[in-house]
C-alpha positions as CSV (number, residue, x, y, z in Angstrom):
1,X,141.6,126.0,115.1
2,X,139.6,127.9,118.0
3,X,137.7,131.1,117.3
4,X,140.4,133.3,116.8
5,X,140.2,136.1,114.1
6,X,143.1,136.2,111.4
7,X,143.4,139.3,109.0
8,X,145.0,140.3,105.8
9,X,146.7,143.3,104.4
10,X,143.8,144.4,102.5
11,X,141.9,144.9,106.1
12,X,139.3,141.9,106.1
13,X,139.1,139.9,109.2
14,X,138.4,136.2,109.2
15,X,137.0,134.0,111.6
16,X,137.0,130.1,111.2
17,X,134.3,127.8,113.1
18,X,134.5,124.2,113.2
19,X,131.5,123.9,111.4
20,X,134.0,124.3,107.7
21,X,132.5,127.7,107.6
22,X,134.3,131.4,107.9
23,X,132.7,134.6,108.6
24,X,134.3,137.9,107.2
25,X,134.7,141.2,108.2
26,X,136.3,144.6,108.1
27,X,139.1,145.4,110.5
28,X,138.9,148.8,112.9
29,X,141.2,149.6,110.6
30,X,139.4,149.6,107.5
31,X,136.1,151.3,108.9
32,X,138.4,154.2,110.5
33,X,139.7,154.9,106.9
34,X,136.5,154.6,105.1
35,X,134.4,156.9,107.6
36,X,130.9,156.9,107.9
37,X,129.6,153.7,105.9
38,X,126.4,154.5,104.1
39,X,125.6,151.7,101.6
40,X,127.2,147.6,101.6
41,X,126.5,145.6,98.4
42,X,126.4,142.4,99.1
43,X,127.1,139.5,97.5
44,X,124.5,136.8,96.2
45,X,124.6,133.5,97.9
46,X,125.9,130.6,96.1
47,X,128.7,132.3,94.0
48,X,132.7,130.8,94.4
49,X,134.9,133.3,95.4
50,X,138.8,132.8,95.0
51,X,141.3,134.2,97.8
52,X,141.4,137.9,96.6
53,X,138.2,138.1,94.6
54,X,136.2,141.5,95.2
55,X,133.4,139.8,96.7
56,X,131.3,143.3,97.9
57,X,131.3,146.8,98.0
58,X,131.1,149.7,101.0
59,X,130.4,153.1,100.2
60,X,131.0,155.6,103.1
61,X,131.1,159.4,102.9
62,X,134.7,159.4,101.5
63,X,134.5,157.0,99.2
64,X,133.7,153.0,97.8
65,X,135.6,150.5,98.4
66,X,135.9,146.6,97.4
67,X,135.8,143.9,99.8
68,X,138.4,141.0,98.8
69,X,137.6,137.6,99.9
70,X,140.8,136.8,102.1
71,X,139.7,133.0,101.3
72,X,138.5,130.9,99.0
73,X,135.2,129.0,99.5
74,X,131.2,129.7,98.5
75,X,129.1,132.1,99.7
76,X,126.4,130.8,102.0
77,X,125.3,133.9,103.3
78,X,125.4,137.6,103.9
79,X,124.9,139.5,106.7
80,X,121.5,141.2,105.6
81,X,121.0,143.2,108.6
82,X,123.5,145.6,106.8
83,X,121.1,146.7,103.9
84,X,119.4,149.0,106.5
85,X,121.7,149.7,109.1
86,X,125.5,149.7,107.1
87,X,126.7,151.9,110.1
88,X,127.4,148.9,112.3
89,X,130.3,148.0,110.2
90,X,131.5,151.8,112.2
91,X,130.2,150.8,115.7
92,X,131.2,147.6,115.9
93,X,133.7,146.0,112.7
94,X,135.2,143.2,114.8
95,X,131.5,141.8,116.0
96,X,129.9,142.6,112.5
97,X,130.5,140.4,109.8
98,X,129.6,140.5,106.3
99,X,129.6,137.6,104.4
100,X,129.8,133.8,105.4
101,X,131.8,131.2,103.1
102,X,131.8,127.2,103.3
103,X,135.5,126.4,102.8
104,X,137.4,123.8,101.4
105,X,139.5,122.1,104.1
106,X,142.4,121.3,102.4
107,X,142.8,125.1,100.2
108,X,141.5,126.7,103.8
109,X,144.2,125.4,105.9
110,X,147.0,126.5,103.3
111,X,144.8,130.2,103.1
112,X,144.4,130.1,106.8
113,X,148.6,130.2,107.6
114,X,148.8,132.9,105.7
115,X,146.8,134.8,107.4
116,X,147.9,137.3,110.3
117,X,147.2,137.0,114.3
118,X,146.2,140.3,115.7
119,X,149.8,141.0,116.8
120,X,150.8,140.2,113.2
121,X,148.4,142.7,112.0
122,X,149.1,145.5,114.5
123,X,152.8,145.4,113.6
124,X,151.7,145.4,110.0
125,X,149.6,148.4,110.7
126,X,152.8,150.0,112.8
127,X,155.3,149.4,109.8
128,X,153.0,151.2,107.0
């Protein structure tokens, strides 16, 4: 698997390093809809998280909104730079992640084909 992202219909990208870990994001998508992102709760390091757990919250201007995991796996870390400055989920979703996960190889690979390619995605996002 190279460094390509993979998304899910719930508008979280993931993005798989050979290292067993994943960072996760929001899609453009996502931060479009939302607005201007104010606040991020974060998650606390060491929970589990199953595929399509809430695992953190974004409040924008509009609204909150849950963050599913789009894999399962524990958290290892969370992208603290978000406390204070939330609005780079708005300025840059793709390049900003948000939480970190060690997966499990064998459930990751299964969660992994699931997932969509960026075409996969766009046409999702066309057909809605």
């Amino acid at each position: 698997m190279s460094q390509e992202k993979r998304f899910c219909s719930t508008h979280q990208w993931v993005e798989f390093s050979e290292t067993g870990r994943v960072k996760i994001g929001i899609s453009d998508h996502a931060q479009d809809a939302l607005g201007d992102i104010v606040y991020v709760e974060l998650p606390a390091a060491g929970a589990e998280f199953k595929a399509g757990e809430a695992i953190a919250t974004i409040e924008s201007v509009k609204t909150a909104s849950e963050i599913q995991s789009p894999v399962s796996g524990r958290l290892i870390a969370a992208n603290e730079q978000l406390e204070d400055d939330p609005e780079l989920l708005n300025e840059a979703p793709l390049a900003t992640w948000v939480f970190e996960l060690e997966v499990d190889s064998g459930v990751f690979a299964r969660e992994w084909a699931e997932l969509l390619d960026e075409d996969a995605y766009n046409q999702y996002l066309a057909d809605q």
